[in-house]
N, C-alpha and C positions, 0 to 999 in steps of 0.2 A: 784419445779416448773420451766419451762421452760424460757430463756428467750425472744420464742416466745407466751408464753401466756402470761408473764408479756405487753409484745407490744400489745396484743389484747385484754387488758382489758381495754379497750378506752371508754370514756363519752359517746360515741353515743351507742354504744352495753349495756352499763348498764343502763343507761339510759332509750332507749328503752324498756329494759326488765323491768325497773321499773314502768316504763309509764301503759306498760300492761298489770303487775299484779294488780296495781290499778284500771284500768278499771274494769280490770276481776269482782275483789272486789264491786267494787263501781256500776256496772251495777245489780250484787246480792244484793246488802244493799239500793239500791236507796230509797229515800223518795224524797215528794215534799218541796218546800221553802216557807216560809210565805213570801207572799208579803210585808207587813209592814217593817220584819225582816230586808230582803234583801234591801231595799232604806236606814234603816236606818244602816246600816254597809255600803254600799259600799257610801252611800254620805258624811260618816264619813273619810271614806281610802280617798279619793278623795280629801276633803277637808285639810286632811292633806297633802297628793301631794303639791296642792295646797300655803299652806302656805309656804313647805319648798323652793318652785320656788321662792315667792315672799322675802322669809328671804333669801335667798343665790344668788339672782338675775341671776338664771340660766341663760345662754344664750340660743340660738338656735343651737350654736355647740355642746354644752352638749347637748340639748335634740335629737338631733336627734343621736345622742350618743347612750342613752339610747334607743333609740326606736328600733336602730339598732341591740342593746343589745337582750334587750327583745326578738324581734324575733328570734334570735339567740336559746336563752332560748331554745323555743318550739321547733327549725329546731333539735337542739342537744336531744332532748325530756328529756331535764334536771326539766322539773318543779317542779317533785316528789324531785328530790336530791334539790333544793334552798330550796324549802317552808319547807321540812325534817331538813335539816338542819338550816337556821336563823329563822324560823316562829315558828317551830311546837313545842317549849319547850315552849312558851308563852301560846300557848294553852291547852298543857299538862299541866301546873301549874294549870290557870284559872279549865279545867273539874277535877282535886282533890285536887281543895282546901280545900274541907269536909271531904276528907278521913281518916280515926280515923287508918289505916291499915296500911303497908307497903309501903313506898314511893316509886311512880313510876316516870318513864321518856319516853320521846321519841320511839317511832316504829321503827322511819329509813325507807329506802326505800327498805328494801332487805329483808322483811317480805315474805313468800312463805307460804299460808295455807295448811293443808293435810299433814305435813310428819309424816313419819312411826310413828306407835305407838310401842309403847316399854314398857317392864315392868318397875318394883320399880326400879330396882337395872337394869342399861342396860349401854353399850360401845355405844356412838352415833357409825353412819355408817362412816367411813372414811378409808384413804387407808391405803395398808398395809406400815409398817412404815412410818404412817403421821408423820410431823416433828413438832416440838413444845414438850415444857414441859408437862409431863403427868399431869394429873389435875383429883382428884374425888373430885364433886362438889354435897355436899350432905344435908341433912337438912330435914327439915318439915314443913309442910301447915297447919294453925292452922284459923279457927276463930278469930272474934275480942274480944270472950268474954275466950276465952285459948281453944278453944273444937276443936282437930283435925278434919281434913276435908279428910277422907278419901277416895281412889279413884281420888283426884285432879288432874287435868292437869296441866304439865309442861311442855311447849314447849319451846325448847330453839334454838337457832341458833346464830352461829356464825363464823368471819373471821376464816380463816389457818393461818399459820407462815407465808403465805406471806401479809397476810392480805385481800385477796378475799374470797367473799362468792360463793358456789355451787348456781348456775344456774344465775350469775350474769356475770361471768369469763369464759371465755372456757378451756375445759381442766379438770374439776371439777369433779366427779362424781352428778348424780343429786342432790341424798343426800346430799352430805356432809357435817358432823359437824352438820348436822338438824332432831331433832326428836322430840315428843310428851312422856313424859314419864308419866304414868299411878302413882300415889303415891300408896304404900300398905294400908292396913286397920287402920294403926294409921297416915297416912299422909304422911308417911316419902320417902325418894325418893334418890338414890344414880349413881351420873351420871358420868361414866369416861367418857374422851373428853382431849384434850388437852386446854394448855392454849394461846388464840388468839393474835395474834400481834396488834400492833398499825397500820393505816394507814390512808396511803392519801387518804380524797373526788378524784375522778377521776379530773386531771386541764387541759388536753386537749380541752375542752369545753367551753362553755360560763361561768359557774359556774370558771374556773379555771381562765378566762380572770379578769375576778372580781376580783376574789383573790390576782393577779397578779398585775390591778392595782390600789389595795387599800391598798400592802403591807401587806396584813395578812397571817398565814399560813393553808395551808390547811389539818392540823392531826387531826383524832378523835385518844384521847388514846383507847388500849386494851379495852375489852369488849366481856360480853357475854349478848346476848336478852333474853328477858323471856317473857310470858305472862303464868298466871297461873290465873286457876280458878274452880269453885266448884259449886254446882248444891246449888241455893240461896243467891251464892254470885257473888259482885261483881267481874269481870275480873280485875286484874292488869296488866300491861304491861309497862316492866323495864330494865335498862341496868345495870349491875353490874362489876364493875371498878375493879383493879387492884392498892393499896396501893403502891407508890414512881413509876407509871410507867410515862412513858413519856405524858405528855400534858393533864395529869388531871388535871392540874392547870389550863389550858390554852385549853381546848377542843372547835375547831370551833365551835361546835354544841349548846357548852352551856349546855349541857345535865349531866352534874357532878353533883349530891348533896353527901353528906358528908357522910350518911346515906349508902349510893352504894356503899361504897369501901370497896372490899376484903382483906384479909391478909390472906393470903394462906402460910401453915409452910409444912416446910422438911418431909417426912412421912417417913425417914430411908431409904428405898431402892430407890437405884437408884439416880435419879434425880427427882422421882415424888413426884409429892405438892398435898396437899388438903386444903377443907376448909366448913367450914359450914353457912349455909347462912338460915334463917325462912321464910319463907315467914305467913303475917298475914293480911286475906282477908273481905274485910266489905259485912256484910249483905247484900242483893238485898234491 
């Protein structure tokens, strides 16, 4: 990659584009909100505001600090990357905490629905000599009671070796590193791809100001997305880590369980690694 795309992968351009794949999303899935619901959540958020003013005896220069902040947030159309990253693993735990299946995590904001379908055994689209470790990431889709789920979807997407995702980055082909794979008639599903890098939340932005100054870093480790699911069951939607990589210890996101990490071994040729991963889906 260039390092005039590395300069044009800027907070405001990912950002946006995350802003309005969520729209896109959210305008297709809308439902109404219970009124009750809604006072009693947001008088709860509020009143903890609230508290921590009066515990930390805010001034008026920090609040208009924050206020500043904030608008900032929405001007940089970061809202999707904060709440993705610090929010959204609290409420991914809370919606399965019942789940008897496969442990999930986090979306992320760089979710794109529609890519290509592909069969059992399929080379996601990428360029020619994409850079990164070769990677066949393969397994099967089972039921919670051992009974393959044949036909399952596997959608996966993920960073490049520089760590941008397709249609987030310019420069990108649309695709890239992003498809749906079909699983064959016993579930099973065999995906070459390469293996994705670590990288930085975009800190150009309000998001990075934050970061900046509260002294924290801003890496998610390596990672590859998944959502996988099967007609009566539930969707899962997961991130699957990388064994000794950088900043699974330490993931801004919070989005690590112990469960998600790969060990990908030497397969003899070359340089390329594999590895085997189940995925195990709970009932509708």
């Amino acid at each position: 990659m260039t390092d005039t795309t590395i300069e044009q992968a800027t907070a405001a351009k990912s950002g946006a584009a995350a802003t309005e794949q969520f729209r896109s999303r959210r305008a297709a899935g809308a439902a109404g909100s219970d009124t009750e619901r809604v006072d009693t959540l947001v008088t709860e958020l509020l009143t903890a505001a609230h508290d921590i003013v009066r515990r930390h005896k805010v001034t008026y220069e920090e609040y208009n600090a924050l206020k500043a902040w904030l608008i900032q947030v929405g001007e940089d159309g970061e809202w999707p990357l904060f709440l993705d990253v610090w929010v959204e693993h609290v409420v991914e735990e809370v919606a399965n905490e019942s789940r008897e299946g496969s442990k999930g995590t986090i979306e992320g904001p760089y979710y794109v629905p529609d890519s290509p379908r592909l069969p059992a055994e399929a080379t996601l689209p990428m360029r020619e000599n994409e850079a990164g470790t070769p990677l066949l990431f393969q397994g099967q889709v089972r039921s919670v009671d051992g009974t393959p789920l044949p036909a399952a979807k596997v959608e996966i997407w993920h960073a490049d070796d520089d760590g941008f995702y397709s249609q987030f980055a310019p420069g990108l082909p649309e695709w890239n590193l992003r498809g749906t794979v079909v699983a064959d008639e016993t579930g099973r599903f065999w995906i070459h791809t390469v293996q994705p890098a670590p990288y930085q939340i975009p800190t150009d932005g309000a998001c990075g100001s934050l970061i900046a100054a509260a002294g924290w870093h801003a890496w998610r480790p390596a990672h590859l997305h998944l959502k996988v699911s099967a007609p009566d069951h539930q969707l899962i939607t997961t991130q699957l880590y990388f064994k000794g990589g950088t900043h699974v210890e330490n993931d801004i996101a919070s989005a690590v369980k112990p469960e998600l990490i790969l060990d990908p071994k030497p397969t003899g040729k070359g340089d390329n690694h594999e590895v085997t991963y189940d995925f195990v889906l709970d009932k509708a």
